[in-house]
Backbone as ProteinMPNN parsed JSONL, in Angstrom:
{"seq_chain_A": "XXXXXXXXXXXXXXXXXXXXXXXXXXXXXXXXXXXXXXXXXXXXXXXXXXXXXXXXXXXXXXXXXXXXXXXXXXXXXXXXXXXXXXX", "coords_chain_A": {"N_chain_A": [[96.547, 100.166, 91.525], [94.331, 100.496, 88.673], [93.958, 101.638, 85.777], [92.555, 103.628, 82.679], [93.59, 104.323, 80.169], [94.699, 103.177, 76.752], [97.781, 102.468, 76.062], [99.558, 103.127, 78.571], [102.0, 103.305, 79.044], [102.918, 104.939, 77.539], [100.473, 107.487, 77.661], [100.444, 107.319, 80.638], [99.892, 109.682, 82.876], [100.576, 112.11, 81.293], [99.727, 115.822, 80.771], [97.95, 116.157, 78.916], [96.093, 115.017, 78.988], [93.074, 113.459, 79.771], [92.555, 113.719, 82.936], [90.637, 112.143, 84.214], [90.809, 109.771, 83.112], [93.849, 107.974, 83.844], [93.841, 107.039, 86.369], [91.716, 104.283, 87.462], [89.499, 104.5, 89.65], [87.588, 102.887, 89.949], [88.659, 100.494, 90.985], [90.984, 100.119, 93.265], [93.592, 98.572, 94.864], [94.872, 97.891, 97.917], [97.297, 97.953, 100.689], [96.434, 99.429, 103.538], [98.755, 101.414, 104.696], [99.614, 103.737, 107.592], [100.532, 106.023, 105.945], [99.305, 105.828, 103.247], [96.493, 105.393, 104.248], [96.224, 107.75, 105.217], [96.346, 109.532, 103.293], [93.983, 108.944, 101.112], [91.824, 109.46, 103.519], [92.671, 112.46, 103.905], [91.895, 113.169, 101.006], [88.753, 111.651, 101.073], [88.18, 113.774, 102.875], [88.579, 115.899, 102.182], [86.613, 116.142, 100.164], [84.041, 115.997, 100.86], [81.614, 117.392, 100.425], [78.107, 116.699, 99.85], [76.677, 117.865, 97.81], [77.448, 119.914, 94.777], [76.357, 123.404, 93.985], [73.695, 122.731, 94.174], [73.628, 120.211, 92.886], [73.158, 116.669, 93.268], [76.622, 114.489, 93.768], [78.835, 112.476, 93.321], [80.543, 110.246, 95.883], [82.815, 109.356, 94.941], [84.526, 110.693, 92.83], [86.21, 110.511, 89.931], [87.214, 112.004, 88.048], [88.021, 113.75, 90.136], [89.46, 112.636, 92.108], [91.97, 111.941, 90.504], [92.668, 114.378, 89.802], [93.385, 115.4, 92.253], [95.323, 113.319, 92.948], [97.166, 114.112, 91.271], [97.999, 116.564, 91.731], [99.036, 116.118, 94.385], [101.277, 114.634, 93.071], [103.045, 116.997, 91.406], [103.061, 118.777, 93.09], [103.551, 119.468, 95.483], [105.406, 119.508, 98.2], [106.739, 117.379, 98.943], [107.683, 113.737, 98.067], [104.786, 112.697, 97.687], [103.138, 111.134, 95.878], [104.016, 108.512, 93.448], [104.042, 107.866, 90.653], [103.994, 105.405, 88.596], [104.594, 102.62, 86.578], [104.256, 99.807, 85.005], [106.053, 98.185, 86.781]], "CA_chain_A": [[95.364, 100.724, 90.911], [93.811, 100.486, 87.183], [93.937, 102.903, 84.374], [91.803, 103.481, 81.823], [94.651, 104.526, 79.2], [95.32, 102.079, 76.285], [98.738, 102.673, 75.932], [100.222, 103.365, 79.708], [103.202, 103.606, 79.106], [103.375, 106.397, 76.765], [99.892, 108.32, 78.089], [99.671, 108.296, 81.954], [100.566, 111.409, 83.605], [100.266, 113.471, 80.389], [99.044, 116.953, 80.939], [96.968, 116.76, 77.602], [94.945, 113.326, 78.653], [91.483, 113.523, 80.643], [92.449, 113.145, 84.214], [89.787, 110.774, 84.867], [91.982, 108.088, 82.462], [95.269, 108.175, 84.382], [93.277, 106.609, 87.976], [90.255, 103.924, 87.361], [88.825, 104.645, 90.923], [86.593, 101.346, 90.604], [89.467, 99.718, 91.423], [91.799, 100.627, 94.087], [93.527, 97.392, 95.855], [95.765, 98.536, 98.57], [97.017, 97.657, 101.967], [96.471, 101.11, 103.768], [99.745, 101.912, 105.42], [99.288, 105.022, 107.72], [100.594, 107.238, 105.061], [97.959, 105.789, 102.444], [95.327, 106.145, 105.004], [95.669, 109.485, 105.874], [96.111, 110.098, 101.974], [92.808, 108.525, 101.345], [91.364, 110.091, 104.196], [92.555, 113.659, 103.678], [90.599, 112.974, 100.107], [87.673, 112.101, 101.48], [87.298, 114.858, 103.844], [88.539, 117.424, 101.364], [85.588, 116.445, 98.723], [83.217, 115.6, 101.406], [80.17, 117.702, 100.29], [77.097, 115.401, 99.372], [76.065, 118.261, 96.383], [77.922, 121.291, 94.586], [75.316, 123.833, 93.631], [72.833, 121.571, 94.481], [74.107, 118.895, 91.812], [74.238, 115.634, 93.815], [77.651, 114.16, 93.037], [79.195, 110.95, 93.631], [81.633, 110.183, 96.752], [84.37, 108.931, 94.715], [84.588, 111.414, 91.332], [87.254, 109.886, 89.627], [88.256, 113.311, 87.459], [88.789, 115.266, 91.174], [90.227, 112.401, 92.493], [93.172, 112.238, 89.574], [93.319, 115.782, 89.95], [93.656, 115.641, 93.949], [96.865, 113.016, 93.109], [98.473, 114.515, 90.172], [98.357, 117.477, 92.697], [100.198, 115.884, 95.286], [102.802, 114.453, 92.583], [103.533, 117.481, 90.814], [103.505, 120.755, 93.546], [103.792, 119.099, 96.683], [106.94, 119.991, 98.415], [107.754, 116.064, 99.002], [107.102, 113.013, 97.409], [103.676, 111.965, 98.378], [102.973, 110.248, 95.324], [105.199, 108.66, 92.871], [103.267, 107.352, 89.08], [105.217, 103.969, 87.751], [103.96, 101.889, 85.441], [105.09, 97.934, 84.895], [107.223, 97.87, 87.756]], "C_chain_A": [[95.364, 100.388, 89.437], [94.02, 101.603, 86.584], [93.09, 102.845, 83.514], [92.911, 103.754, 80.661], [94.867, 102.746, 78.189], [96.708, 101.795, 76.366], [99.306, 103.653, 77.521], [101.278, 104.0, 80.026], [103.87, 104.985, 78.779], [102.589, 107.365, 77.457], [100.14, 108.891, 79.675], [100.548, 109.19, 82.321], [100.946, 112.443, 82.92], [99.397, 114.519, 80.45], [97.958, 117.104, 80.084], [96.06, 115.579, 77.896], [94.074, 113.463, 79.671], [92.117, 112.907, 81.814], [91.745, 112.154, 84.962], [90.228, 109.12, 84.247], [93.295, 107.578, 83.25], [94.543, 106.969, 85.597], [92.039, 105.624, 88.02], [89.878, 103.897, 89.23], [87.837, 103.462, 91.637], [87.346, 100.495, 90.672], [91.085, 100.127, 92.072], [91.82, 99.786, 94.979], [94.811, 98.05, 96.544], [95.974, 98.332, 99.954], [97.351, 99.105, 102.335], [97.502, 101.125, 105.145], [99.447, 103.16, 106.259], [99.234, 106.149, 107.061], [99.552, 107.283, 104.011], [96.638, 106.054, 103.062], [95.166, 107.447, 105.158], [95.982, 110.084, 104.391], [94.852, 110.272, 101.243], [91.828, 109.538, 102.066], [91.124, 111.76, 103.813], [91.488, 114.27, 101.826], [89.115, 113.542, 100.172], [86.928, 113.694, 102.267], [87.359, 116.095, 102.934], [86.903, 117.701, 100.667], [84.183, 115.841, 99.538], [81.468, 115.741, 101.09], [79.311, 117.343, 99.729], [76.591, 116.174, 98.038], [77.237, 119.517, 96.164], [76.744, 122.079, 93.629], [74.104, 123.464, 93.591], [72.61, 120.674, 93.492], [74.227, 117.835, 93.1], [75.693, 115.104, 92.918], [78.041, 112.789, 94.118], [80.448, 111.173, 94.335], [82.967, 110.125, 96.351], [84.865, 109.486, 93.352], [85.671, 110.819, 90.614], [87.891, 110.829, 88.499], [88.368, 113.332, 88.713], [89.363, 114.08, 91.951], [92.116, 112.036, 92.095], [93.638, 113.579, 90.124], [93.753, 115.87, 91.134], [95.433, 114.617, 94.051], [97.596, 113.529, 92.074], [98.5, 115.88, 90.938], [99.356, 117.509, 93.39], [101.773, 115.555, 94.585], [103.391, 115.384, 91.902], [103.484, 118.811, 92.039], [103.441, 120.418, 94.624], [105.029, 119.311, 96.642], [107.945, 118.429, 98.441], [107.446, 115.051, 98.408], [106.014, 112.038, 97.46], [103.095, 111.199, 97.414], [103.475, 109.753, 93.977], [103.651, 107.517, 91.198], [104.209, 106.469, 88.709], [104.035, 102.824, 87.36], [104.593, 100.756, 85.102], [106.015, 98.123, 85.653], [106.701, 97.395, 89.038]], "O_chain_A": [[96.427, 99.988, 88.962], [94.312, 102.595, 87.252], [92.643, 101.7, 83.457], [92.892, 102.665, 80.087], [95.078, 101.628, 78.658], [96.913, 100.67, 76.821], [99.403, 104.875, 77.416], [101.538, 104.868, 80.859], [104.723, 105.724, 79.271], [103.253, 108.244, 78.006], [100.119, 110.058, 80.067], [101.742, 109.345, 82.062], [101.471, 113.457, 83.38], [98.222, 114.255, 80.193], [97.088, 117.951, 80.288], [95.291, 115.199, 77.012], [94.679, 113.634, 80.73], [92.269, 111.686, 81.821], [92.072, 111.525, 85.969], [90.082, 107.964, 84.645], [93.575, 106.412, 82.969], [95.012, 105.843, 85.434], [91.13, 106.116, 88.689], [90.238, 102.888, 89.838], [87.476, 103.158, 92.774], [86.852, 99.398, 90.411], [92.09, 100.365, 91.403], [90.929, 99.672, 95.821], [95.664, 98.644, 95.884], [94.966, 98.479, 100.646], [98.175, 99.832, 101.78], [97.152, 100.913, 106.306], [98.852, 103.943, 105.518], [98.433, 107.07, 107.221], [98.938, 108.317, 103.746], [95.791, 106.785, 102.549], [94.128, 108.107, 105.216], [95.833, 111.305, 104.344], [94.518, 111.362, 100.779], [91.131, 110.324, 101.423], [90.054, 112.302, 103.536], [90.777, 115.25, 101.6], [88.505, 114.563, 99.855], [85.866, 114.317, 102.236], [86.55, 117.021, 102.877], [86.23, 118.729, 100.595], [83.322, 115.266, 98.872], [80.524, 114.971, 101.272], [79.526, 117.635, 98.553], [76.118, 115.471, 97.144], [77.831, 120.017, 97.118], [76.257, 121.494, 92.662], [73.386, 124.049, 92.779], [71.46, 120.337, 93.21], [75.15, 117.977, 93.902], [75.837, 115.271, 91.707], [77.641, 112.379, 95.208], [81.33, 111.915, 93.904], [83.967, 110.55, 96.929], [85.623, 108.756, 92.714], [86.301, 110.526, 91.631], [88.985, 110.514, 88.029], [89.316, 112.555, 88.824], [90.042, 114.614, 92.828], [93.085, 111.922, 92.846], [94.684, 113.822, 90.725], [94.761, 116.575, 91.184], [96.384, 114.904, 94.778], [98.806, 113.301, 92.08], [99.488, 116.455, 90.482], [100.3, 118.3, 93.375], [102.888, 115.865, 95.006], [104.49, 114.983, 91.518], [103.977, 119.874, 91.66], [103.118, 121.444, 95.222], [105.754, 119.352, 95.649], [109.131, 118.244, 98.17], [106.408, 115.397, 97.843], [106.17, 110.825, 97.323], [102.357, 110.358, 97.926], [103.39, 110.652, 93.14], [102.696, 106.742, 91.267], [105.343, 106.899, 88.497], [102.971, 102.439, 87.845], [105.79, 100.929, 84.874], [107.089, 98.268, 85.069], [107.475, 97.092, 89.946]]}, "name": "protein", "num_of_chains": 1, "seq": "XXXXXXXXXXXXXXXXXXXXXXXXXXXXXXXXXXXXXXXXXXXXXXXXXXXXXXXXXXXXXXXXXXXXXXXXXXXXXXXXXXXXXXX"}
C-alpha cells in the first residue's frame, strides 16, 4: 500500500497524525491470500451502509478504514496486521 506521510519512517503509526495519512486507500496492490480476503471483506461488510444520518458516504473512507487497521494492529489479541516500512 501507499501513504500519504512525507516522512514514513518517523510519522506512520503515530497516534498524533490524521489516520487518513498512515493508508492511501487509492492504492492498495495486493495478492488476496485468504487471510487478506477475509480482512478486506470483514471491512467491507462492517462499513457497508450506503449513508450515515442520511450523509451519503463513500465505500472506501480512507480515515475509517486506517482506523479499522490500526484497530486490528494495536487491540487485537493476535497479529492481524503488522505496519513496516522500507522492508
Amino acid at each position: 500500500v501507499m501513504t500519504d506521510h512525507f516522512f514514513p519512517d518517523r510519522y506512520l503509526w503515530q497516534y498524533w497524525a490524521r489516520p487518513e495519512e498512515h493508508i492511501n486507500t487509492g492504492f492498495i496492490f495486493v495478492r488476496a491470500s485468504p487471510r487478506v480476503e477475509a480482512f478486506l471483506t470483514e471491512f467491507l461488510e462492517e462499513h457497508a451502509e450506503p449513508s450515515i444520518d442520511g450523509i451519503l458516504r463513500h465505500w472506501m473512507d480512507q480515515q475509517v478504514f486506517n482506523k479499522f487497521v490500526m484497530r486490528r494492529m494495536h487491540h487485537a489479541e493476535s497479529d492481524e496486521v503488522h505496519g513496516l516500512y522500507g522492508q
